[in-house]
C-alpha positions as CSV (number, residue, x, y, z in Angstrom):
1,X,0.0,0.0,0.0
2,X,2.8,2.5,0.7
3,X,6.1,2.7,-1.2
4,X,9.0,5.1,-1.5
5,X,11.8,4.8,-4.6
6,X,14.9,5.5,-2.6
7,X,18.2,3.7,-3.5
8,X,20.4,5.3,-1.7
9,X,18.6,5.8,1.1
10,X,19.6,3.0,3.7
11,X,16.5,2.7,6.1
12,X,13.1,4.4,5.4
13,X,10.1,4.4,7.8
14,X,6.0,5.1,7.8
15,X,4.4,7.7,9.9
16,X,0.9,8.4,10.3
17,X,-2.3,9.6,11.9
18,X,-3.2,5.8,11.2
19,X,-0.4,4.9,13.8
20,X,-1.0,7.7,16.3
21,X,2.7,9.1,14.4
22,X,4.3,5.7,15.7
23,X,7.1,4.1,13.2
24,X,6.2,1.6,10.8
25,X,9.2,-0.2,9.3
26,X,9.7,-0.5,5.3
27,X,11.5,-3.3,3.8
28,X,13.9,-2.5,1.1
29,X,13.6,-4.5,-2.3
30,X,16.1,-5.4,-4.8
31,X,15.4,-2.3,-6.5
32,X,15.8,0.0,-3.8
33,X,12.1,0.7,-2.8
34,X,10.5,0.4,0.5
35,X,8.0,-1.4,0.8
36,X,5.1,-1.8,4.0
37,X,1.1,-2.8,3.9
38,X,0.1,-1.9,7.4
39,X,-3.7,-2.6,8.3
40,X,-5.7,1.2,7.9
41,X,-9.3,1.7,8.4
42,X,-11.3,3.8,6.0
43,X,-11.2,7.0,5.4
44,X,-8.7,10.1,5.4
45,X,-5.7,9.9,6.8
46,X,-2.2,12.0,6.9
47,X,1.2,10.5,6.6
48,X,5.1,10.8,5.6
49,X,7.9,9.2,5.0
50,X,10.9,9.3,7.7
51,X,14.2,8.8,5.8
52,X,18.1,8.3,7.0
53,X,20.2,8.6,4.6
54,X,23.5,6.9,5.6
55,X,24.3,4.2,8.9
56,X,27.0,6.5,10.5
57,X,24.6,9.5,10.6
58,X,22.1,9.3,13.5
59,X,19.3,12.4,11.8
60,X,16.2,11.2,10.6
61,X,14.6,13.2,8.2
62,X,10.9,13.5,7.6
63,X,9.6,13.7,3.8
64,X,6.6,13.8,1.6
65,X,5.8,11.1,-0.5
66,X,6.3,12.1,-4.0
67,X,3.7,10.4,-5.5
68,X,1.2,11.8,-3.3
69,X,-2.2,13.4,-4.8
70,X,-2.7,15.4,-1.9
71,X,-0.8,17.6,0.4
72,X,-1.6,20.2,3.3
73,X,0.6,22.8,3.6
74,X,-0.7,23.8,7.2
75,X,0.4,20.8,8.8
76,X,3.2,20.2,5.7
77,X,1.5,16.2,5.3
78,X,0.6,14.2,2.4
79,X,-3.3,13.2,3.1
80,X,-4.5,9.4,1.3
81,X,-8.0,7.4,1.4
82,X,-8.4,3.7,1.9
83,X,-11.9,2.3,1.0
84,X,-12.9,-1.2,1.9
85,X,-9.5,-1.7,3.1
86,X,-8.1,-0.3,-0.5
87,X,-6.2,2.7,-1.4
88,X,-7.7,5.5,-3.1
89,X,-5.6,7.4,-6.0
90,X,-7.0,10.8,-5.4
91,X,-10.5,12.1,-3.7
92,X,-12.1,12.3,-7.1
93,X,-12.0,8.4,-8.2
94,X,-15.4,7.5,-8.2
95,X,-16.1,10.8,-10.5
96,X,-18.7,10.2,-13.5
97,X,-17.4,11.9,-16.7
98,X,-20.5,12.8,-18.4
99,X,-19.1,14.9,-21.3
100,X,-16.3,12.9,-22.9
101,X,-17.9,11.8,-26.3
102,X,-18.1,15.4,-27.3
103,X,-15.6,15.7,-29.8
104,X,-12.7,18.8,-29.2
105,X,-11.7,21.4,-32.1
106,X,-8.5,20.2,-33.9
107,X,-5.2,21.6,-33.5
108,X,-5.4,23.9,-35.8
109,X,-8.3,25.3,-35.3
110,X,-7.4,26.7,-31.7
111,X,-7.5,30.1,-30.2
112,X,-6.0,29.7,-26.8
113,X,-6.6,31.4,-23.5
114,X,-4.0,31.8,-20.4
115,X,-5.2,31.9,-16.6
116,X,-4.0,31.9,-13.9
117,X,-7.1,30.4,-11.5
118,X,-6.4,32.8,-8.5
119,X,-6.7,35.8,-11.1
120,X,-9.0,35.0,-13.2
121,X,-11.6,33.8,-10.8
122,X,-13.7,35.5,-8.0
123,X,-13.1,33.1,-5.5
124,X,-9.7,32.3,-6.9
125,X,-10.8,28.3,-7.0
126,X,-11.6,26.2,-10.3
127,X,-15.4,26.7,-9.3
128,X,-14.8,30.0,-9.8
129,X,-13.3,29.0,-13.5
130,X,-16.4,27.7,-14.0
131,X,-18.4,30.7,-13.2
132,X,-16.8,32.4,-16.4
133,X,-16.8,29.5,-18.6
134,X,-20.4,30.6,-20.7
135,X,-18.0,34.3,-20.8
136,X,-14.9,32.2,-22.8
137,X,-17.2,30.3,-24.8
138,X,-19.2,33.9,-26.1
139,X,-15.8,35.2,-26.4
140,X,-14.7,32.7,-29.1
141,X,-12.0,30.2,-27.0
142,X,-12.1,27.2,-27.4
143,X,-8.7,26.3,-25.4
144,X,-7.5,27.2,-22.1
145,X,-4.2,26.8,-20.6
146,X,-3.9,26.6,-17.0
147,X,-0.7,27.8,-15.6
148,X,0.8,25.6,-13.1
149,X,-1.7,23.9,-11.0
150,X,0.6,21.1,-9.1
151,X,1.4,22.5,-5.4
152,X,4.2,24.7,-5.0
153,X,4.8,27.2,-1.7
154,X,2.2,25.8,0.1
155,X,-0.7,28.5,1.1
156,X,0.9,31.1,-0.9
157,X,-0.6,33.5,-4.0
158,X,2.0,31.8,-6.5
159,X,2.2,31.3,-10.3
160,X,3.3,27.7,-9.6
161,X,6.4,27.7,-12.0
162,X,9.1,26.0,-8.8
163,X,7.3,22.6,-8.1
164,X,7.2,21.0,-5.1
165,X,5.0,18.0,-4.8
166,X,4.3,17.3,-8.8
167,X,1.0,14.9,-7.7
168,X,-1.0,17.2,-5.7
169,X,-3.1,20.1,-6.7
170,X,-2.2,23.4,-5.3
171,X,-4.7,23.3,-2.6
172,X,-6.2,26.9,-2.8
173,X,-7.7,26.3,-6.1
174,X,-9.5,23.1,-4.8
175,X,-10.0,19.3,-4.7
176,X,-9.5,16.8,-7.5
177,X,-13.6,16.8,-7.9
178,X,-13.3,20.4,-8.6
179,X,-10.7,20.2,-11.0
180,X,-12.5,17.3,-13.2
181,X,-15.8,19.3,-13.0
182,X,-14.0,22.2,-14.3
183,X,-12.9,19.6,-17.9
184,X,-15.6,18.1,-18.0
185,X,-17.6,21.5,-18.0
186,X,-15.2,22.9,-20.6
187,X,-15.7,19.9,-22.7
188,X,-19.4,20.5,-22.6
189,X,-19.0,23.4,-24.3
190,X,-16.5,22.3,-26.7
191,X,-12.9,24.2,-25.1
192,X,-10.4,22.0,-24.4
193,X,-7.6,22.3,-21.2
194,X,-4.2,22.1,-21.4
195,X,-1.5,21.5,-18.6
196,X,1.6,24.0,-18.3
197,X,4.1,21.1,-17.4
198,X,7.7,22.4,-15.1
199,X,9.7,19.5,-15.7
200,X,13.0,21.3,-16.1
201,X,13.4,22.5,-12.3
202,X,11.7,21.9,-9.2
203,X,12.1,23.6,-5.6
204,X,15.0,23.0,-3.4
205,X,12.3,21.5,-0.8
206,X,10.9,18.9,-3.2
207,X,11.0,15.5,-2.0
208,X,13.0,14.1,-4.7
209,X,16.1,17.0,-3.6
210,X,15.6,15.9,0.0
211,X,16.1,12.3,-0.6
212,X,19.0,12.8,-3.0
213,X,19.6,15.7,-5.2
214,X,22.4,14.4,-6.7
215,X,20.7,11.1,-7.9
216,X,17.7,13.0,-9.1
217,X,19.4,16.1,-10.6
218,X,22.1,18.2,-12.3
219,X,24.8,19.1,-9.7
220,X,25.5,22.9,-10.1
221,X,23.5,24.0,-13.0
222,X,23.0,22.3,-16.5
223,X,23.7,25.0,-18.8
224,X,26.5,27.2,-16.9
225,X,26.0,29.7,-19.4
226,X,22.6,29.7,-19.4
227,X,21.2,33.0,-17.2
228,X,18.1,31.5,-15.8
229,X,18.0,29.4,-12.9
230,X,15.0,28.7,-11.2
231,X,16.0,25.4,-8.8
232,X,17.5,22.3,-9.1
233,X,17.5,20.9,-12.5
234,X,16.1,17.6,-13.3
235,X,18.6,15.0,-14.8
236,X,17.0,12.9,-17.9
237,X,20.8,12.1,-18.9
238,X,21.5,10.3,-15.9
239,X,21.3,6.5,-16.6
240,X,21.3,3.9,-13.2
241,X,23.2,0.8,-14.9
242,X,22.3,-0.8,-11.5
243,X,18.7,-0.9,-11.6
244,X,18.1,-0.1,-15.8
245,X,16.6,3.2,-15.5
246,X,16.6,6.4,-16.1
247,X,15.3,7.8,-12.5
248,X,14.2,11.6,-13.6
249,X,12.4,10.4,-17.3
250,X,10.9,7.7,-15.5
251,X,9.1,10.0,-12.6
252,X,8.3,12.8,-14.9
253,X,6.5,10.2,-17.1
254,X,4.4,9.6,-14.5
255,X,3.7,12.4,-13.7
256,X,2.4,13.2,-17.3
257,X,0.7,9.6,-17.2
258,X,-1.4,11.1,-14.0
259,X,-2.6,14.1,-14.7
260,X,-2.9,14.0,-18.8
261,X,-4.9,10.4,-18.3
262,X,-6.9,10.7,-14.6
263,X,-8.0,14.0,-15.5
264,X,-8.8,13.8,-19.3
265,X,-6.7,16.9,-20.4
266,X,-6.1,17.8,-24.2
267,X,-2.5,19.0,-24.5
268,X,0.6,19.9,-23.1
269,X,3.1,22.8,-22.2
270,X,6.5,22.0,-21.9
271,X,8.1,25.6,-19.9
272,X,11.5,26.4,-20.0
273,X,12.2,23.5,-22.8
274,X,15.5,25.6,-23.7
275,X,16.7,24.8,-20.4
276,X,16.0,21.2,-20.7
277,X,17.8,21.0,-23.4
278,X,17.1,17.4,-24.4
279,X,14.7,16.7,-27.1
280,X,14.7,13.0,-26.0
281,X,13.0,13.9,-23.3
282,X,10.7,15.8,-24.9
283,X,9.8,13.6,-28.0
284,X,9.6,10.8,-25.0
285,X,6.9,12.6,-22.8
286,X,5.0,14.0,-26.0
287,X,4.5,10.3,-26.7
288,X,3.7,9.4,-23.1
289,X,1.2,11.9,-23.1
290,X,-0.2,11.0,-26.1
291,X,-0.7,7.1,-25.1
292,X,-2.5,8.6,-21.7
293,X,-4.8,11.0,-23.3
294,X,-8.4,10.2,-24.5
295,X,-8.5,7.8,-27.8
296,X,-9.9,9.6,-30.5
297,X,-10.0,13.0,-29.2
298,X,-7.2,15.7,-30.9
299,X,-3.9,16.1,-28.5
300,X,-0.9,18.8,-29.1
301,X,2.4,19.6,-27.4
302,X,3.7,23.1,-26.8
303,X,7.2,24.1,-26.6
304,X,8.0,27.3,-24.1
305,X,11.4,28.1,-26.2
306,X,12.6,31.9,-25.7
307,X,13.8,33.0,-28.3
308,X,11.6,30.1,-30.6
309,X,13.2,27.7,-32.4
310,X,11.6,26.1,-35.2
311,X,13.8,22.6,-35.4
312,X,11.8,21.8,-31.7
313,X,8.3,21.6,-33.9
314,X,7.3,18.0,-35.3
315,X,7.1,19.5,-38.6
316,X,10.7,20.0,-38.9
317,X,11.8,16.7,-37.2
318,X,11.4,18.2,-33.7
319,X,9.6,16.6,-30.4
320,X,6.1,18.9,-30.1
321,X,3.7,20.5,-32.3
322,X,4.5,24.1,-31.8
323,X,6.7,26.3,-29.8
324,X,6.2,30.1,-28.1
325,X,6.8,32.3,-30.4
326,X,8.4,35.6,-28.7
327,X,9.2,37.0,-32.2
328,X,5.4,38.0,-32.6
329,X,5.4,40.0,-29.5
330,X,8.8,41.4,-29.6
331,X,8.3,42.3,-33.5
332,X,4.4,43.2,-33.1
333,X,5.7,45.8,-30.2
334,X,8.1,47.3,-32.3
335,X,6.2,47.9,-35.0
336,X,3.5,49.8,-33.3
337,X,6.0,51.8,-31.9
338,X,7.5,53.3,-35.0
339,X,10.0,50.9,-35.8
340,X,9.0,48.6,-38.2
341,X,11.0,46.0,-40.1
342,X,9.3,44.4,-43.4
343,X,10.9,40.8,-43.1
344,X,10.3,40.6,-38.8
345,X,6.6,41.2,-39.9
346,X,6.4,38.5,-42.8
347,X,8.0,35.9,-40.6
348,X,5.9,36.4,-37.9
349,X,2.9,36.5,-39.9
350,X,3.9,34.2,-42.2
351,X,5.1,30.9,-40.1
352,X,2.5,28.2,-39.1
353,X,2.6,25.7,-35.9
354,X,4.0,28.9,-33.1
355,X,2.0,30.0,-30.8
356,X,1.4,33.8,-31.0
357,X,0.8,36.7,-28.9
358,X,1.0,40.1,-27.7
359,X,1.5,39.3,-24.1
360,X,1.9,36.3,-22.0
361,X,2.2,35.8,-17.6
362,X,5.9,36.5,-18.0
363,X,5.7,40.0,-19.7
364,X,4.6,43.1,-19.8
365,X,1.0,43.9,-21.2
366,X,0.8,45.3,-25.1
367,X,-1.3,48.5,-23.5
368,X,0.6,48.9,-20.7
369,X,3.9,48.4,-23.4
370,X,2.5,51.0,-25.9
371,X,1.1,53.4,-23.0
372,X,4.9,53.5,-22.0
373,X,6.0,54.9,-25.3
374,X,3.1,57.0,-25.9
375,X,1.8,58.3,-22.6
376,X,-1.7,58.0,-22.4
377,X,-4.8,56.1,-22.9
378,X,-6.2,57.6,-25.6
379,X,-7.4,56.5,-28.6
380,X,-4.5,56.3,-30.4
381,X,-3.1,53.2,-28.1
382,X,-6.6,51.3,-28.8
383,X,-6.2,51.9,-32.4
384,X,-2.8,50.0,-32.5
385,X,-3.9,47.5,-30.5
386,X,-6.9,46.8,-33.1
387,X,-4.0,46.5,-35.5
388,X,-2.4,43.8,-33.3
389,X,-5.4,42.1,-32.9
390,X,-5.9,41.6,-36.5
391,X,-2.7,40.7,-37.2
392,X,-2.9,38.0,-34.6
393,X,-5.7,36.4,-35.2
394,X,-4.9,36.7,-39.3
395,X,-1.3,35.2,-39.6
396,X,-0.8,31.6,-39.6
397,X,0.5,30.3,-36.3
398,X,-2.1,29.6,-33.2
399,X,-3.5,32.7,-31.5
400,X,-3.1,32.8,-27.8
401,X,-4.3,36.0,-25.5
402,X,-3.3,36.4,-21.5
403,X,-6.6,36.2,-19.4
404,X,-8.0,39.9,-19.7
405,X,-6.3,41.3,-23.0
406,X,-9.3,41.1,-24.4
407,X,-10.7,44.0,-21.9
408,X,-8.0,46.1,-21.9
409,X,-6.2,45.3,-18.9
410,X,-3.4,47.4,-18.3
411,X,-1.8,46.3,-15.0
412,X,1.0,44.2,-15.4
413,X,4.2,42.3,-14.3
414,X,7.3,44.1,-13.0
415,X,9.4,41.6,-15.3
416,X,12.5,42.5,-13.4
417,X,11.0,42.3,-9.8
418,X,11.5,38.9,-8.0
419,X,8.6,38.6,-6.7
420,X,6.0,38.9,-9.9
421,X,4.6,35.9,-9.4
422,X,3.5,36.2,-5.9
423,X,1.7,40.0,-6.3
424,X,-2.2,39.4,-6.9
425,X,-3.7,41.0,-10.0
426,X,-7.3,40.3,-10.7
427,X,-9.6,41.2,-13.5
428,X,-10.8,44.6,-13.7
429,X,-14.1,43.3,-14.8
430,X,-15.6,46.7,-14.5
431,X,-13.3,47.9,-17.7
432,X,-15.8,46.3,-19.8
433,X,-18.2,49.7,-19.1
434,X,-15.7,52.1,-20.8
435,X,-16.7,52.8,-24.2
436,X,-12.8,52.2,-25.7
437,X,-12.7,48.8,-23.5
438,X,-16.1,47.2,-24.7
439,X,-14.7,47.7,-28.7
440,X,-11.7,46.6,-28.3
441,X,-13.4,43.1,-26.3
442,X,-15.7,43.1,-29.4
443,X,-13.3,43.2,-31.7
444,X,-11.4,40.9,-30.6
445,X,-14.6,38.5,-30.1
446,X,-15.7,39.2,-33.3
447,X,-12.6,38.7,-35.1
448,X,-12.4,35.1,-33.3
449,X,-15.6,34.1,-34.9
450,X,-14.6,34.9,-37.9
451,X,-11.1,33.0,-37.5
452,X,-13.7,29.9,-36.7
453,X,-15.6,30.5,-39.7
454,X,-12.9,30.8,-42.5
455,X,-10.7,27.9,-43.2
456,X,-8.2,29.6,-44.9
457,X,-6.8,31.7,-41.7
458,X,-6.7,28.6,-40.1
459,X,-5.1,26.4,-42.7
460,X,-3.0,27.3,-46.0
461,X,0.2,29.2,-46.6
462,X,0.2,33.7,-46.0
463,X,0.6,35.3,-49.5
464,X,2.2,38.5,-49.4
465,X,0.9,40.8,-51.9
466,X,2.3,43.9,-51.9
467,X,5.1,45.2,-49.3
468,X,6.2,48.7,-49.2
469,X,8.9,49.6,-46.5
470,X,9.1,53.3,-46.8
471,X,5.6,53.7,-46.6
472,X,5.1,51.1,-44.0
473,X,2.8,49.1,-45.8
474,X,2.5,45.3,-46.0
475,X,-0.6,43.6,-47.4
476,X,-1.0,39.6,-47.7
477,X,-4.0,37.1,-48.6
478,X,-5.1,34.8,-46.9
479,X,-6.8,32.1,-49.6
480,X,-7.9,34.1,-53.1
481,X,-11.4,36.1,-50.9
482,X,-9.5,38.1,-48.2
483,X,-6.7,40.5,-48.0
484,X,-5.4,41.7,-44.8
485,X,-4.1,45.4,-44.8
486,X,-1.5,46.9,-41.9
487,X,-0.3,50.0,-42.2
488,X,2.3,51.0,-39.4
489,X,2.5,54.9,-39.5
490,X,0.9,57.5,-38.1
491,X,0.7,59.5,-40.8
492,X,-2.7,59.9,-42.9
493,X,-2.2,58.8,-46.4
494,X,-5.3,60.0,-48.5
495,X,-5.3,58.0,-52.3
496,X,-3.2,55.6,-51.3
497,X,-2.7,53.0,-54.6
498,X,-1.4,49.6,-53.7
499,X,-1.1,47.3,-56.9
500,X,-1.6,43.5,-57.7
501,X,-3.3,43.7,-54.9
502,X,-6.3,40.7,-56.2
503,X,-5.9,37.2,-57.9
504,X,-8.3,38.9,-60.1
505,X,-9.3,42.4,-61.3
506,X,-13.0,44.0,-61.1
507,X,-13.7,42.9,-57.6
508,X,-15.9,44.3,-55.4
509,X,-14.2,43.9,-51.5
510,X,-15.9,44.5,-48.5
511,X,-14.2,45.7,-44.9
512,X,-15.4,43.3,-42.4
513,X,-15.1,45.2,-39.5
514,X,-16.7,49.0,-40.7
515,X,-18.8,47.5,-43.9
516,X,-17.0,50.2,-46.6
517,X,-16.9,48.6,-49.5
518,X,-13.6,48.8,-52.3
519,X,-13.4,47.9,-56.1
520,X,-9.8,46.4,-57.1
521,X,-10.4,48.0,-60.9
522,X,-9.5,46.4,-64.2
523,X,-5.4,47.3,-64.2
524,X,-6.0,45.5,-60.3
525,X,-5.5,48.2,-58.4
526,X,-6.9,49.0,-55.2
527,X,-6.8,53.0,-54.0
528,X,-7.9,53.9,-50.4
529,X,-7.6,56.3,-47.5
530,X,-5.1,55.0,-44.6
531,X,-6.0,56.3,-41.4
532,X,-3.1,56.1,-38.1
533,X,-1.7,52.5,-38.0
534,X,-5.2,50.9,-40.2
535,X,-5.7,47.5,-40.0
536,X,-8.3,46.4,-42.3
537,X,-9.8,42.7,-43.4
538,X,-11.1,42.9,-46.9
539,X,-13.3,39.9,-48.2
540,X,-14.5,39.8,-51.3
541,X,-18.3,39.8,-52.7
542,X,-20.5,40.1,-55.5
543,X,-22.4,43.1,-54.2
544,X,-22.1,46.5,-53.8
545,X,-24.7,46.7,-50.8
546,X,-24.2,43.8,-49.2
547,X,-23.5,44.0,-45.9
548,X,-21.1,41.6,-43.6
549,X,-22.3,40.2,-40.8
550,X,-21.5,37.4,-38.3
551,X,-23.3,36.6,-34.9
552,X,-21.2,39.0,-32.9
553,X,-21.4,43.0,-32.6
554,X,-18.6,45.3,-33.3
555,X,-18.3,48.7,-32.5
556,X,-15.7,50.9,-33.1
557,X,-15.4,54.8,-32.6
């Protein structure tokens, strides 16, 4: 019933609130685990592991099980269940999926949403997740990622990203039941839930460091050169010829194997994958968690890679699906700041399988970015961010927004303080009532339903039309009926004549987002007024009065 992997431990024994916190011997095995079955009544009960390390050293050192699905920080105890005299997995076993035949948007298809639970919710708890769910699903996602939700700093308002017990739900956001009521409500309404998996470092007080940090880890760091360093670093290279194994891949597979197959999820983050530095390991856990997610429902793998590479994407021979890109933020920021650079632009429009945005947990917010460099709220800063908007959700990687972009939120991390992940910042729901906030959320809901409803923005190469780098203009097509405009000056252009601009000549185009209508003429030329860093979708039509319309309203000042 209990065991603990430990090889070079040299006596291990079991305390609990089962034994009143008396001793209970292990037995070691061949392999180097300790082993014990004592006789538990049911229900809940707390426990640990008390370790010595070496004969000659009288300490005893108390542990956490690393396996465990459950820990209390207060009392700093792993917490199990036995039920007719068996041992539970977690507190959510006997839970009834009820949504799991509903079939999950493809890959491809995905426009991804970041939260962080404490932030995002009321309560700060998956229930409160829930709450907002029918708010995501008018918005257009169809994809959430969770930042880290394994236990890390105990009671603490933490982002999760230094792992302690890799088993056990951070226990302010709630119980296992929670959490597979949260998937199982997302999969009701067709969004699926991806893990962000930490499986380069973990905290100096994880059980795995306390037992043995050198058999487990890196000694010193992996990458001396490398400037980040967030704890000890997990060793995948180290190989045990004693026992046949490979002690770090084989617990971070099963880690993957637990939470990917107990609680249904639909894809994976790998953070800091620079730092791990080892696509084995990667293209090894991308297949783990494929053989533990749900048969026949879509499954991807995400590569945090800063700067992005694109040899790490399955497409080019590399382990997962897609990768960060921070190219499309770094390039999408300079460009609305006056410094735009023609081929930045077309790669970051023009590459599929990254993951793009305009702000992420780790930086600074695009308004709170542009407000720096501009001063001021005003009009002009909501403008450019419609631009970014439509350039995200045009070009041909995945979009991906941080949890209240789409309302203007403003507040933002302190990317150089050290404690950024520990400051509370929740939504600013009341944003919504200002007149600039509410069109820039229905803009950006508006042009996520019409991402869903066009294939070709969500399949098929970018086909740059017409580039112009004094002027600042770039123009591409997205299949042969729509043609994305950016134009990334402040200056007004009146007449402004772009060429070859159609497959075909005598078109009639319409502006999805104001309803003006355009005629390419017979030499294929389009002339137009462009207004202070214009963004502008144009899809063609047979009409001269017809009018675009999907299910969502947009206003715009």
């Amino acid at each position: 019933m209990f065991s603990l992997f430990a090889p070079t431990i040299i006596d291990v024994r079991l305390i609990g609130s089962f034994s009143q916190w008396k001793e209970i011997l292990m037995n070691r095995q061949d392999d180097g685990t300790f082993i014990c079955s004592p006789n538990i009544s049911d229900g809940q009960h707390e426990y640990k592991f008390r370790i010595k390390r070496k004969k000659e050293d009288d300490q005893w050192i108390d542990i956490i099980d690393p396996y465990v699905t459950k820990y209390d920080p207060e009392q700093n105890t792993g917490i199990m269940w036995v039920k007719e005299g068996k041992r539970l997995l977690n507190d959510a076993i006997d839970y009834k999926w009820k949504y799991d035949l509903i079939k999950m948007p493809e890959n491809n298809n995905l426009i991804i949403y970041e939260i962080y639970v404490a932030d995002f919710s009321d309560n700060e708890q998956f229930t409160g997740v829930i709450d907002r769910l029918d708010y995501l699903k008018d918005l257009g996602i169809n994809a959430i990622l969770l930042m880290p939700i394994v236990e890390s700093l105990g009671l603490s308002h933490d982002w999760g990203y230094v792992p302690r017990n890799f088993f056990s739900l951070k226990s302010t956001f709630g119980t296992c039941t929670d959490f597979k009521n949260l998937v199982d409500q997302c999969h009701r309404r067709n969004i699926r839930i991806l893990f962000d998996g930490v499986f380069n470092h973990t905290s100096g007080d994880c059980p795995l460091a306390i037992i043995d940090q050198d058999y487990w880890y890196y000694i010193g760091k992996h990458n001396p050169d490398d400037p980040y360093y967030w704890g000890p670093e997990l060793n995948y290279e180290f190989y045990d010829k004693i026992r046949n194994i490979k002690p770090a891949v084989r617990y971070i597979s099963d880690v993957v194997k637990y939470w990917i197959g107990e609680f249904h999820l639909d894809g994976l983050r790998f953070d800091a994958a620079k730092q791990m530095d080892n696509y084995d390991i990667l293209h090894e856990l991308d297949q783990v968690a494929r053989n533990a997610a749900r048969p026949g429902q879509p499954f991807t793998t995400q590569a945090e890679h800063m700067p992005e590479t694109l040899n790490i994407i399955k497409e080019n021979g590399g382990p997962t699906d897609t990768c960060w890109s921070l190219s499309f933020m770094n390039n999408i920021d300079e460009a609305l700041a006056d410094k735009f650079d023609l081929d930045k632009m077309k790669y970051i429009i023009g590459t599929p399988n990254l993951i793009n945005y305009t702000a992420c947990h780790d930086n600074k917010r695009l308004l709170a970015r542009l407000n720096e460099r501009l001063s001021g709220f005003d009009d002009e800063i909501f403008r450019r961010m419609k631009l970014a908007v439509i350039i995200l959700t045009t070009s041909a990687g995945i979009p991906l927004i941080w949890q209240g972009d789409e309302i203007g939120e403003a507040t933002s991390v302190d990317e150089t303080d050290e404690n950024k992940t520990k400051i509370k910042r929740p939504m600013h729901w009341n944003l919504l009532k200002n007149k600039r906030n509410r069109n820039l959320f229905n803009t950006f809901k508006y042009l996520f339903a019409f991402r869903h409803k066009t294939d070709s923005l969500r399949n098929g190469e970018v086909d740059f039309c017409y580039e112009n780098t004094d002027d600042q203009v770039l123009v591409y097509r997205r299949g042969v009926n729509i043609i994305i405009l950016c134009y990334f000056s402040n200056e007004k252009r009146l007449n402004y004549t772009i060429e070859n601009i159609s497959t075909k000549a005598n078109t009639i185009w319409i502006d999805i987002l104001t309803n003006e209508y355009f005629i390419v003429n017979d030499r294929n030329t389009l002339v137009l007024t462009l207004n202070s860093y214009d963004g502008r979708i144009l899809l063609q039509t047979n009409k001269r009065n017809f009018r675009f319309c999907l299910p969502v309203p947009c206003f715009h000042d």
